[in-house]
SEFI-342700 format. One line per field, with one value per atom (N, C-alpha, C): atom name; residue number from 0; x, y, z. Coordinates in steps of 0.001 Angstrom, whole numbers, plus 500000, padded with zeros to 6 digits. Last residue first. Layout:
marse = CA|...
mardren = NUM|...
c1 = X|...
c2 = Y|...
c3 = Z|...
This chain:
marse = N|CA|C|N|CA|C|N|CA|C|N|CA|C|N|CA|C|N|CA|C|N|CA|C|N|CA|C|N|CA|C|N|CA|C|N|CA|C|N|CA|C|N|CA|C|N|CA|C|N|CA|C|N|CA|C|N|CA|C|N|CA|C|N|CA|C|N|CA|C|N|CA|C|N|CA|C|N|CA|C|N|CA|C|N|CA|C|N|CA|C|N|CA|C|N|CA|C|N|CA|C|N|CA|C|N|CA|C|N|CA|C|N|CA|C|N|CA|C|N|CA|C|N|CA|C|N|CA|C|N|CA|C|N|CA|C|N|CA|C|N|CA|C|N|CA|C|N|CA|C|N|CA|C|N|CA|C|N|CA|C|N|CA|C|N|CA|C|N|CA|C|N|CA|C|N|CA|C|N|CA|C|N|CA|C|N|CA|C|N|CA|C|N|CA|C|N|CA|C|N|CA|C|N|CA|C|N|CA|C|N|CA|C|N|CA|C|N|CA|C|N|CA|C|N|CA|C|N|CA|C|N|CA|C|N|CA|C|N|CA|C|N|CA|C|N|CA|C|N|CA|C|N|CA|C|N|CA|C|N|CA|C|N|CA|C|N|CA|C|N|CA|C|N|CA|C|N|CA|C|N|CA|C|N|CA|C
mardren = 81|81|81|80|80|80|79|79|79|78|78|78|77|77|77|76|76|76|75|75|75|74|74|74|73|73|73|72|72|72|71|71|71|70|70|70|69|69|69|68|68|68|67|67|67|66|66|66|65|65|65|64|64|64|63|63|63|62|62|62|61|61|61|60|60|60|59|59|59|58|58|58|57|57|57|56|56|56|55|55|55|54|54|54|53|53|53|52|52|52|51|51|51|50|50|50|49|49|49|48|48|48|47|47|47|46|46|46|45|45|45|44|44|44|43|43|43|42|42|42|41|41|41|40|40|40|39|39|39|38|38|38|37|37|37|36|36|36|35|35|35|34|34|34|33|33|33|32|32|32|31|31|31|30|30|30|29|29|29|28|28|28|27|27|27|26|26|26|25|25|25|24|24|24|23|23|23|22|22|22|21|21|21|20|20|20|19|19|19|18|18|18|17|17|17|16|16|16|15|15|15|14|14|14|13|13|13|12|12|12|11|11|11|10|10|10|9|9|9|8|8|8|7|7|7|6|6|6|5|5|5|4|4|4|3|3|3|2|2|2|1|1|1|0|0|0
c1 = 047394|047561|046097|048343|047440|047389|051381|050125|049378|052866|052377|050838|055344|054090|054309|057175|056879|055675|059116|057447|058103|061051|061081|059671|062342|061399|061448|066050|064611|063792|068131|067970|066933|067062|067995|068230|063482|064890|065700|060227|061213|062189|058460|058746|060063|054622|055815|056903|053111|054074|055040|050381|051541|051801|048675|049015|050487|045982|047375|047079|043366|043834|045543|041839|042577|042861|040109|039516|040353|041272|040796|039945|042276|041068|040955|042560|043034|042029|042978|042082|042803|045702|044909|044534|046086|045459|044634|048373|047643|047067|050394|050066|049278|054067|052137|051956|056026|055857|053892|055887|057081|057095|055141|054649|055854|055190|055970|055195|052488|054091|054668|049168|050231|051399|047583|047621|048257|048223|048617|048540|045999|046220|047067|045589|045510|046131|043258|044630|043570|042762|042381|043146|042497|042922|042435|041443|040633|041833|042283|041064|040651|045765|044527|043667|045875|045845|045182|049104|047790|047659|051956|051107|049499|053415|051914|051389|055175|056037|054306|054012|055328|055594|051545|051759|053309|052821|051421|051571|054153|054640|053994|052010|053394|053944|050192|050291|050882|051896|051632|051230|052711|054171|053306|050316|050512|051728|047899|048962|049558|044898|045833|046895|042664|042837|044424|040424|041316|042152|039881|039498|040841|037531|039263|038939|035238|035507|037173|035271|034219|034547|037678|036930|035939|039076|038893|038050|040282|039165|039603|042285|042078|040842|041109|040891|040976|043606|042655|042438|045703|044852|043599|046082|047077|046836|044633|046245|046815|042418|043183|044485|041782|042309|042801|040314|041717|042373
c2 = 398940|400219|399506|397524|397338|398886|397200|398176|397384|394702|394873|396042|394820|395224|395137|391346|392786|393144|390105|390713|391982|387441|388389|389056|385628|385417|387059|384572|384485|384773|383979|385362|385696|381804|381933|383117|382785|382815|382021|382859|381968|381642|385970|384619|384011|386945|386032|385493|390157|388767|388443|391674|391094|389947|394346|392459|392269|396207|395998|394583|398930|397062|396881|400879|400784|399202|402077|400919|400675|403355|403798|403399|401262|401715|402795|398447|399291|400122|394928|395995|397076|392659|393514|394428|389403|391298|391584|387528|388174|389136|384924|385893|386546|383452|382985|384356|382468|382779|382524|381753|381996|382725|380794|380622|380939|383884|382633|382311|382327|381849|383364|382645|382746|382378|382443|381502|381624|382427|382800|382112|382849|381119|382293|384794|384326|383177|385806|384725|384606|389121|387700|386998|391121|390338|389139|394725|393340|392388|396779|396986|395222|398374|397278|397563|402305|401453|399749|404055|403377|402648|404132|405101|405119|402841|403662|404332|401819|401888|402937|401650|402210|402397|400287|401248|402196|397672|398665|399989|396642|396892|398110|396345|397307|397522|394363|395609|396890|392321|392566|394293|391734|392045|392777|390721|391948|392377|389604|389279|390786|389678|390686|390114|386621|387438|388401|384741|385131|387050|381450|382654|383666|378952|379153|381148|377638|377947|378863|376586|377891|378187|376639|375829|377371|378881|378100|377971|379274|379079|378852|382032|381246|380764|384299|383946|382489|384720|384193|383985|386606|385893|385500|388188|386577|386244|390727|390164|389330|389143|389956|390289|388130|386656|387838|389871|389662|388824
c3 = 458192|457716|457034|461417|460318|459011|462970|462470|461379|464902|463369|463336|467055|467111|465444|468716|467901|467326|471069|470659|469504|471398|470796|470329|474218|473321|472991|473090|474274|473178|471059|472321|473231|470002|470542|471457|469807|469496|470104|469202|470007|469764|469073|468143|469336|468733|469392|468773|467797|466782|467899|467326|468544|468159|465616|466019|466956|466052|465985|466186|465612|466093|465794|467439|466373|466923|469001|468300|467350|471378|470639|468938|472908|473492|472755|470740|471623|471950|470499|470283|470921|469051|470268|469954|467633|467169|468447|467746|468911|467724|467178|466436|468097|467107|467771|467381|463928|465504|466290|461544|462338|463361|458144|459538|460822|456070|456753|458192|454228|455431|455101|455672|454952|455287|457920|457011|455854|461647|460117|459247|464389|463558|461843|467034|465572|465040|469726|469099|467768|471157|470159|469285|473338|472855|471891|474410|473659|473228|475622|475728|475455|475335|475211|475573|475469|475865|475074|474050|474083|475354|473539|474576|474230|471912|471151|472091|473796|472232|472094|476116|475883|474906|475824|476287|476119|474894|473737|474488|476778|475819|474678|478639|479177|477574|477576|477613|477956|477356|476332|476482|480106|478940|477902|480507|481433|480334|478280|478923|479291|478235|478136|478557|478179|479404|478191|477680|477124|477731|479027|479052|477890|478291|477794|478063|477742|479012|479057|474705|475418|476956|472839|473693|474783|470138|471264|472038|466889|467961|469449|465572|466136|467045|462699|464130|464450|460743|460560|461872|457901|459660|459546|456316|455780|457734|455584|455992|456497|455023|454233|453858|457576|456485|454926|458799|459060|457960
């Protein structure tokens, strides 16, 4: 991932990491995929400017899920990996 400027976030061994339900209504509607796998990212390029996600899909393609915290609420958008 650190290719395209990620890098796996850690966390504490009891910390579950569960699909957020938005997340996959969303993967489903825009790629008519399904999740399968979530994993928080830490960006180590700038711009630093939102919370990251690369969700697995159930065809093993990966994508990223970009949070960001507007003035207009909160804003998801999908990043293909090409």
């Amino acid at each position: 991932m650190e290719q395209y400027g990620y890098r796996i976030a850690y966390h504490y061994e009891l910390e579950s990491l569960a699909i957020d339900e938005e997340d996959v209504k969303l993967v489903e509607e825009e790629l008519g995929k399904k999740p399968v796998l979530t994993i928080p990212l830490v960006r180590v390029r700038e711009p630093f400017d939102g919370i990251y996600r690369a969700i697995v899909l159930d065809d093993a393609e990966v994508i990223i899920i970009k949070v960001q915290f507007t003035d207009r609420g909160v804003v998801k958008d999908i990043i293909k990996l090409e």
